[in-house]
Steps between C-alpha positions, in 0.01 A plus 500: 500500500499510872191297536674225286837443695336393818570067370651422917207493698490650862388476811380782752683315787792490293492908477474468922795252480692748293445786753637270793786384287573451076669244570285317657300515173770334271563195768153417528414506153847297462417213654618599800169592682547383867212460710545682885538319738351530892608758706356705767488815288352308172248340697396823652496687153230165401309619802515860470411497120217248556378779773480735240305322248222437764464876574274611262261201633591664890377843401227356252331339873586791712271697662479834700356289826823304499665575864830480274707245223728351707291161546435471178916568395578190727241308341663593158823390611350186642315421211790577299728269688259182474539596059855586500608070409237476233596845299853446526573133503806468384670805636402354828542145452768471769370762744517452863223603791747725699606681134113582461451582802770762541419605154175560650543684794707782270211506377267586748763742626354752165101426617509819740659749199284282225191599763573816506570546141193351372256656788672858387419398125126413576422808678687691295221743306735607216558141416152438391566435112825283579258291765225475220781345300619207757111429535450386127844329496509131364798284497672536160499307228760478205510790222704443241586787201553370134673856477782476739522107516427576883323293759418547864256434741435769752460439869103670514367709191245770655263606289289868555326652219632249228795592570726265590818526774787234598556458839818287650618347825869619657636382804766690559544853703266806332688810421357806739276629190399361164634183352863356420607541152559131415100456634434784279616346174361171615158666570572686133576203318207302647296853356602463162468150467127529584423799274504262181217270669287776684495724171547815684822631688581432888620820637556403864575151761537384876784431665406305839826472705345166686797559834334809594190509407528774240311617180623694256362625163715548224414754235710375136643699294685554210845441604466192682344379157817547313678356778341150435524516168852552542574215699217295317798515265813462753317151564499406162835509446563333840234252394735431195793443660641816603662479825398852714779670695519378844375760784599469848259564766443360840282255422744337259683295831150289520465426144523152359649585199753702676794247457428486082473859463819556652655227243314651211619880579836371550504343185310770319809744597758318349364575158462899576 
């Protein structure tokens, strides 16, 4: 019976939407999907996460004779700069030079701690296996499980052994050890939906935190499987129509919908 309730199809970024916000969920799958507009800190998350999808390739060409990384970092960022316009078109469509440009020198402000990070990582002998990992990773392509009605499409899948391991791209601050629990569940969702296709379970993923330059390997377990099953079907029900309680938090004071969701919990309390 479980297996045959799952009719609303999902989306893996929708389970990373739901961890920033629920309610973010319900307006963009209510026609009220808004697409961001340029600001300094957008532009630099574009840059930052486009970082981190080229690092694999950066430690894929290192070598041991390299003096150091930090030419090739501001070659990243310069490459990545010149492909910014053509990935994101329309989220940059109005975008001035002096926006970019302070967008990018935040940017380089992280290429000393990113340097560090990453040099750290590479000569780091206990981080052999999760090194062997990056090495095979290839960008991701999209899984989808008849089971779960679930789709995704993975930032890198790393494959060692036949087995096969999820990695994703964050941009924001790293916590001092492991992983964040949102990136958990994303990594964990990302885990399960690949199981169906690679025939075998994925018992671990990689978190790189693109701003600093740090990897981190996430072992999955139980508990953070029940946890997306559980809000597999809290999105449902938003997905349906069900309006999710509102949540303050600070980033709620830059949110577009912020106006409508104070209408909607306004109204919402007048029938409770």
């Amino acid at each position: 019976m479980f297996l045959k309730r799952h009719k609303i199809g999902v989306n893996v970024s929708e389970i990373a939407l739901y961890l920033t916000c629920p309610r973010k969920v319900y307006y963009s799958c209510h026609g009220h999907e808004i697409v961001p507009y340029a600001t300094v800190s957008y532009i630099r998350h574009l840059l930052l996460k486009e970082m981190g999808l080229k690092i694999p390739d950066l430690l894929k060409t290192y070598s041991s004779k390299d003096d150091g990384i930090m030419d090739d970092l501001e070659f990243m960022l310069s490459e990545v700069k010149d492909e910014l316009s053509f990935i994101y078109p329309e989220e940059l469509a109005d975008l001035s030079s002096d926006m970019l440009e302070e967008a990018i020198s935040e940017a380089r402000s992280y290429l000393p701690e990113m340097e560090q990070n990453l040099t750290l990582f590479i000569e780091d002998e206990n981080a052999g296996k999760l090194y062997e990992q990056l090495l095979s990773a290839e960008p991701g392509n999209l899984f989808h499980s008849e089971k779960l009605n679930l789709s995704g499409i993975p930032g890198f899948v790393a494959k060692t052994d036949d087995t096969l391991s999820p990695v994703i791209v964050k941009t924001g601050n790293c916590p001092e050890l492991g992983v964040w629990s949102k990136d958990r569940l994303h990594i964990t969702s990302l885990a399960i939906l690949m199981e169906e296709s690679a025939g075998t379970p994925v018992r671990s993923g990689i978190v790189i935190y693109s701003r600093q330059g740090s990897i981190r390997y996430v072992n999955i377990r139980s508990n953070d499987r029940r946890q997306v099953l559980q809000i597999l079907g809290r999105l449902r029900k938003i997905k349906d129509g069900s309006l999710p309680d509102r949540k303050e938090s600070p980033l709620c004071e830059d949110c577009a919908h912020l106006e409508m969701c104070k209408v909607k919990s306004s109204l919402a309390s007048k029938f409770f």
